[in-house]
C-alpha positions as CSV (number, residue, x, y, z in Angstrom):
1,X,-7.1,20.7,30.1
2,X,-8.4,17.3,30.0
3,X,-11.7,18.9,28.9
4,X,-10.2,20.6,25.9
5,X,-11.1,19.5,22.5
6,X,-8.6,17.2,21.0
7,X,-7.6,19.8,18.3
8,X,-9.2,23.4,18.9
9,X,-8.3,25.8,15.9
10,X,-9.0,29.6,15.0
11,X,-8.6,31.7,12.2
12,X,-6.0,29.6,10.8
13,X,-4.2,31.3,7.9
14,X,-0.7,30.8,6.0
15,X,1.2,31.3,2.6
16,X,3.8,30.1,0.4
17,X,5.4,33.3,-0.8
18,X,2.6,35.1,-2.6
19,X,0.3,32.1,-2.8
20,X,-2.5,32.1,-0.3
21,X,-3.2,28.6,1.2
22,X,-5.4,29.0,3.9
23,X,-7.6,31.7,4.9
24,X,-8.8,31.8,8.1
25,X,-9.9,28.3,8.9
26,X,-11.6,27.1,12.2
27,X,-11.8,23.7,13.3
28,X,-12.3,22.0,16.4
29,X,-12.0,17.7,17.0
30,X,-13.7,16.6,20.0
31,X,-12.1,13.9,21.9
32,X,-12.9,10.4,20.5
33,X,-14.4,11.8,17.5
34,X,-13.3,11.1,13.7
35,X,-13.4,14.6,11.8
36,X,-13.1,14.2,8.0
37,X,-11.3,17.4,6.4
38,X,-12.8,17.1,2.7
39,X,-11.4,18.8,-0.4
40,X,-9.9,18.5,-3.5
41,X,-6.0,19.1,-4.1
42,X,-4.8,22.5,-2.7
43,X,-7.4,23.2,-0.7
44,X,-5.4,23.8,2.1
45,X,-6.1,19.6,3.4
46,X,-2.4,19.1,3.7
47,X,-1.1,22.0,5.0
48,X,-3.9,22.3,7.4
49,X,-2.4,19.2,9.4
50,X,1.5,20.5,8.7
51,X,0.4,23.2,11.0
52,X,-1.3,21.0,13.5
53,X,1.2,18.7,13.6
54,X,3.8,21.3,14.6
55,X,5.5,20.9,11.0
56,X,4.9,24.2,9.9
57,X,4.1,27.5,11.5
58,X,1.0,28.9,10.8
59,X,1.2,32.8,9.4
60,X,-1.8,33.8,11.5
61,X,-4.3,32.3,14.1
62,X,-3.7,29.6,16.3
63,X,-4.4,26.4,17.3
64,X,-4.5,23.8,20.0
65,X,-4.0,19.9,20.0
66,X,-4.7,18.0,23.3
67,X,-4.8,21.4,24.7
68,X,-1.3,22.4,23.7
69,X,-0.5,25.6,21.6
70,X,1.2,23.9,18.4
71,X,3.4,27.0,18.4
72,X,4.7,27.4,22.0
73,X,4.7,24.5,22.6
74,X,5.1,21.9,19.7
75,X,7.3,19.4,21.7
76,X,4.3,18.7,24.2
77,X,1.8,18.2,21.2
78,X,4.2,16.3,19.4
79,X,4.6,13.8,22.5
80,X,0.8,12.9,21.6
81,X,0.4,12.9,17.7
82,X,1.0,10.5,15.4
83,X,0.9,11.7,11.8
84,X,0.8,9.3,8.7
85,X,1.6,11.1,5.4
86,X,0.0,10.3,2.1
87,X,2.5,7.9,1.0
88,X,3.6,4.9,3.1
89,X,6.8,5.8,5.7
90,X,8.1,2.7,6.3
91,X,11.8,1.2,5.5
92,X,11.5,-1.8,2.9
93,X,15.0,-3.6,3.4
94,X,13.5,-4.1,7.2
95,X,11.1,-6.6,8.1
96,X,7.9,-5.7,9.1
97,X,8.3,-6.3,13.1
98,X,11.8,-4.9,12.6
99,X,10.4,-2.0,11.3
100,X,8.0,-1.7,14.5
101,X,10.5,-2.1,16.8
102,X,12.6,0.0,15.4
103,X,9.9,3.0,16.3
104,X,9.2,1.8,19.4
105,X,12.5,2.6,20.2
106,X,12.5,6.0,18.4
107,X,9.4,6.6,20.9
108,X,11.3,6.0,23.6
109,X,8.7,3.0,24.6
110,X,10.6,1.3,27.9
111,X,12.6,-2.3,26.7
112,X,10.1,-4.3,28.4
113,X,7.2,-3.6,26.8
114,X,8.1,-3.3,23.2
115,X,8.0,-6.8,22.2
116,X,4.5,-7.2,23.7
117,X,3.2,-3.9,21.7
118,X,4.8,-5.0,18.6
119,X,3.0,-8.2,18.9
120,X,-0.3,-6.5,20.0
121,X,-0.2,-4.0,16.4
122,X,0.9,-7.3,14.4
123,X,-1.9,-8.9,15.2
124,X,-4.7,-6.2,15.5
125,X,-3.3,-5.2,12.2
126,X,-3.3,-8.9,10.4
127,X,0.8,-8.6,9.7
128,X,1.7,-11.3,12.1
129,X,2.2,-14.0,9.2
130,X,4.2,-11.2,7.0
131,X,6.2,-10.1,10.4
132,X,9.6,-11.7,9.0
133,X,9.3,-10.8,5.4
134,X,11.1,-7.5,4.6
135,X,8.7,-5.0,3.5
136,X,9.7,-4.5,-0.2
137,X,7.7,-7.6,-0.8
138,X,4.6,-6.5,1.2
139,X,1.3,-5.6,-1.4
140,X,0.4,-1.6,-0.9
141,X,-1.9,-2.4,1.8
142,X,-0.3,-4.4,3.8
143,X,2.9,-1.1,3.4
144,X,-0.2,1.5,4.4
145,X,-1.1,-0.9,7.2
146,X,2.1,-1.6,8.9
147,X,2.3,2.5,8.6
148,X,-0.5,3.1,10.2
149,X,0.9,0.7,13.5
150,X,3.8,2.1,13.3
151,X,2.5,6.0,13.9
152,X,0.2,3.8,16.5
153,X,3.2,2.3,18.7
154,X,3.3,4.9,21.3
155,X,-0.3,5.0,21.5
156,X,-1.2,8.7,20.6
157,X,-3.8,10.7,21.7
158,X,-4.4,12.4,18.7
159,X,-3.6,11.0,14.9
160,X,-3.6,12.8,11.7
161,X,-4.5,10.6,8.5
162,X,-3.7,12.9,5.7
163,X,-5.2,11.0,2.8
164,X,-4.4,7.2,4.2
165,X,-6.1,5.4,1.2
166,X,-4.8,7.2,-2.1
167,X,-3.7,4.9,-4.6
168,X,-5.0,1.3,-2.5
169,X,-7.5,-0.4,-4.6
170,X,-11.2,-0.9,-3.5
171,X,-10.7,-4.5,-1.3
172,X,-7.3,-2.8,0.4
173,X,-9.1,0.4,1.6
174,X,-11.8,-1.8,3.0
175,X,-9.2,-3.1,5.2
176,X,-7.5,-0.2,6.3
177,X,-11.4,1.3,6.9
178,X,-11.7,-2.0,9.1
179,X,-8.5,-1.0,11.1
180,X,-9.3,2.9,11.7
181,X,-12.3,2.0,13.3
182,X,-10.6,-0.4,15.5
183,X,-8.0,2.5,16.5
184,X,-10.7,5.1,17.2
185,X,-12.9,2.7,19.4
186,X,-9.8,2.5,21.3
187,X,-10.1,6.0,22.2
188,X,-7.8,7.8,19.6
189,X,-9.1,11.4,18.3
190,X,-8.8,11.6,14.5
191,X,-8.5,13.8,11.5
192,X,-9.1,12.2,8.7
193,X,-8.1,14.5,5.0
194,X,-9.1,12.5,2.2
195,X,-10.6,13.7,-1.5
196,X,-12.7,9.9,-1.0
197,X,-15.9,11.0,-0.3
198,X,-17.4,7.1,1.0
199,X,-14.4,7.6,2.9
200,X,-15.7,10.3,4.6
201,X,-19.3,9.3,4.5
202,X,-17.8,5.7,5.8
203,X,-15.4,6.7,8.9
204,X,-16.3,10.1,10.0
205,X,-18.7,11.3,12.9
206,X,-18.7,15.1,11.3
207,X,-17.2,16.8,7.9
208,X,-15.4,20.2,7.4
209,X,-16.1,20.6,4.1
210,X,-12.9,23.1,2.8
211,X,-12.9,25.5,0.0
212,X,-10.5,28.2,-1.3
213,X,-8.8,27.7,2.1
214,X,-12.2,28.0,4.1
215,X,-14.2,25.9,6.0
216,X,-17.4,26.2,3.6
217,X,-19.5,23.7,5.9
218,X,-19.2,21.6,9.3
219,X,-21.6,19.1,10.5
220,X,-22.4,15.2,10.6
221,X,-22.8,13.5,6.8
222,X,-26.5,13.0,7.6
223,X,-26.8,17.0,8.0
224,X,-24.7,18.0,5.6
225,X,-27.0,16.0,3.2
226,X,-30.2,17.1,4.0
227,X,-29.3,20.7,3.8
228,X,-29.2,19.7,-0.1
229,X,-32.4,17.6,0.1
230,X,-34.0,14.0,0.3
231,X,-34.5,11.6,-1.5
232,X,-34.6,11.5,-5.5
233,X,-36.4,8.8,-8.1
234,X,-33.4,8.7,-10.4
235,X,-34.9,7.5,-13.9
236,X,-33.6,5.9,-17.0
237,X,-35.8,6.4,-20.2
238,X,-35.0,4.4,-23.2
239,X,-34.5,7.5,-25.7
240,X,-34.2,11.5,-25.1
241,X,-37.9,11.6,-26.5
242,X,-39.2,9.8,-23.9
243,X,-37.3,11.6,-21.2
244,X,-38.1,14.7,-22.4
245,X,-42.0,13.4,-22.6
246,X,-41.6,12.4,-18.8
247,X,-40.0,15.3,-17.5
248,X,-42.3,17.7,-19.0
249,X,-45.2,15.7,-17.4
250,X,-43.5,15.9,-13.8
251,X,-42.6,20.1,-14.5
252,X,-38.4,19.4,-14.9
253,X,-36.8,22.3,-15.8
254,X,-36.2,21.8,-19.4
255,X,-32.9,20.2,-20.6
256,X,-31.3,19.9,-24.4
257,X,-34.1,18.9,-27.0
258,X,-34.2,16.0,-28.1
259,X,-31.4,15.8,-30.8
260,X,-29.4,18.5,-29.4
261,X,-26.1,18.4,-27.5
262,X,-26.3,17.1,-23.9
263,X,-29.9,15.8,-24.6
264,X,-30.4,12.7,-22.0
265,X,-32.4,9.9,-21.2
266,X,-31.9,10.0,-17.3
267,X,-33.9,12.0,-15.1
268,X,-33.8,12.8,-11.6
269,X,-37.2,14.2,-10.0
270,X,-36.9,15.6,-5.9
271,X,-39.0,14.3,-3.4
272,X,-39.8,14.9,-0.1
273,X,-38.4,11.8,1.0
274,X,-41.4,10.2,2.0
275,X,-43.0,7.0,0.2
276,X,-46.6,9.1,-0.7
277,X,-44.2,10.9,-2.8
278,X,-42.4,8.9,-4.1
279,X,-45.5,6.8,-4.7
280,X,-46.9,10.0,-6.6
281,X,-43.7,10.4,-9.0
282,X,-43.9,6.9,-10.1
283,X,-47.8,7.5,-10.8
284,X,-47.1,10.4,-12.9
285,X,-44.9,8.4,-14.7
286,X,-47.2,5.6,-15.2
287,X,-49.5,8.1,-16.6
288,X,-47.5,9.1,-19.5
289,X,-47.3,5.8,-21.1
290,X,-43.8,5.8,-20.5
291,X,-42.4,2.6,-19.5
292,X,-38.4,3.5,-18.1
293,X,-36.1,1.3,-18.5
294,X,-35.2,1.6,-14.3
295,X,-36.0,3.3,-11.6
296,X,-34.4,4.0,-8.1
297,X,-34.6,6.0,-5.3
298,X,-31.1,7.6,-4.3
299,X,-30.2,9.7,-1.3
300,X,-28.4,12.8,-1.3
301,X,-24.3,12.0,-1.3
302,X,-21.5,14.0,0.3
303,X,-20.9,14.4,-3.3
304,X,-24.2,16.4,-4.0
305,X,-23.4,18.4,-0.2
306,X,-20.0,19.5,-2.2
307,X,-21.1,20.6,-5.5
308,X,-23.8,22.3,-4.2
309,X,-21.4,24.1,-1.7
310,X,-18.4,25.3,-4.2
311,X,-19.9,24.8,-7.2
312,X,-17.8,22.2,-8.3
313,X,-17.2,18.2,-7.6
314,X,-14.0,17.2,-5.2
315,X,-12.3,16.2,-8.0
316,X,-10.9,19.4,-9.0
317,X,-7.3,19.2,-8.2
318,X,-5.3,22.5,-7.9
319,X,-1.6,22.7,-7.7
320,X,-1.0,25.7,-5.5
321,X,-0.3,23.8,-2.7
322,X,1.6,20.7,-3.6
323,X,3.5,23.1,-6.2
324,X,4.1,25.3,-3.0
């Protein structure tokens, strides 16, 4: 057992009524590994870890989280998940070391050493000065961080993030970035969902990229990008005439004329990746007369891996699911 995966699931399928949610997804989270689930709104993200978290029964296939069936035997997985929802859990009339102590007791953690674990998540989690202050005047980072130690008291083996950063602004998800990284080189497995996709490229060791209840694609972010390509020269031409002169000297598939609808004055040419090629784009440029306004080379995002797998960016939100 202590070889198993950390979460091991097959053909995973369920519905709400006549609505089809998920259809047949496999997934598997090695130990000590962060797994980003990636998708936009209904794509089964949430209901995905309901299942894994023993919250909801799956309607077909099965699944296994530190080697226990989530089915048969959801009281031994849920001795070793955490699970932190998309909106913080925490009780604002309590302080924030109240509110810790209050689930170290819900966990069962023995008398002795709760004050010294309370203490130790203050601290790792830079809440020891806002300890005393009752959590209805914490900022929303500070709420999703004291949420995120409290789901950490009873040190699980296993922890479910189901979209941790929605609605913190850029400096607050930095933060809690800071602290998941802490928590996973501390040994935790984690399954990250998220619709952020430098959230994903940021935390995660592999993606699941899911789609219409499917996983579409699995692998590191540096594979899943270079099955879309290397590196582009991303150019920006003063005026649509001048793009359209460039791209027809480096053989771009012809956009809008000029003066049409859509015509544009950015271009982005392919490259191999290497800096003879680049080198060579840039030339061809040069050669035209055209002077651009800028010029850069750009990388292939987790953005590109996802349109170019569903045919449409992860900002697509659905409401099957949360209507569901």
């Amino acid at each position: 057992m202590n070889d198993s995966p950390a979460v091991e699931a097959e053909g995973l399928t369920h519905r709400y009524g006549s609505v089809g949610v998920l259809d047949g997804v496999d997934l598997t989270l090695h130990r000590g590994e962060v797994l980003a689930l990636l998708g936009p709104n209904g794509a089964g993200k949430t209901t995905t870890v309901r299942i894994l978290s023993t919250l909801l029964e799956p309607t077909g296939g099965r699944a296994r989280v530190a080697g226990f069936d989530v089915v048969r035997e959801a009281r031994r997985v849920r001795e070793v998940i955490s699970v932190t929802g998309q909106s913080a859990a925490v009780d604002d009339k309590l302080t924030g070391r109240e509110n810790l102590v209050t689930m170290a007791r819900l966990a069962h953690l023995p008398r002795a050493e709760v004050r010294a674990r309370v203490d130790e998540l203050l601290d790792a989690f830079d809440l020891a000065s806002a300890a005393g202050r009752r959590v209805g005047t914490y900022s929303g980072g500070m709420r999703r961080r004291l949420d995120l130690a409290a789901g950490l008291v009873a040190r699980p083996r296993v922890l479910f993030l189901d979209e941790p950063s929605t609605g913190l602004d850029p400096r607050a998800r930095q933060d809690l970035w800071d602290v998941v990284r802490d928590v996973v080189a501390q040994g935790t497995s984690l399954l990250l969902t998220t619709q952020y996709l430098e959230e994903a490229d940021q935390l995660a060791d592999r993606v699941a990229v899911l789609d219409g209840g499917r996983v579409v694609a699995d692998g590191t972010p540096a594979a899943l990008k270079a099955r879309v390509g290397e590196a582009a020269v991303e150019l920006d031409l003063a005026t649509a005439d001048d793009a359209a002169r460039v791209g027809s000297a480096l053989g771009l598939v012809p956009g809008p004329g000029v003066g049409e609808p859509g015509a544009t004055t950015a271009l982005r040419v392919p490259t191999d990746g290497t800096l003879a090629h680049v080198r060579d784009v840039l030339d061809r440029v040069d050669a035209t007369g055209v002077v651009p306004r800028g010029w850069s080379v750009v990388s292939p995002t987790l953005d590109d891996v996802y349109l170019a797998l569903t045919g449409h960016p992860t900002e697509h939100p659905t409401e099957q699911e949360d209507a569901a």
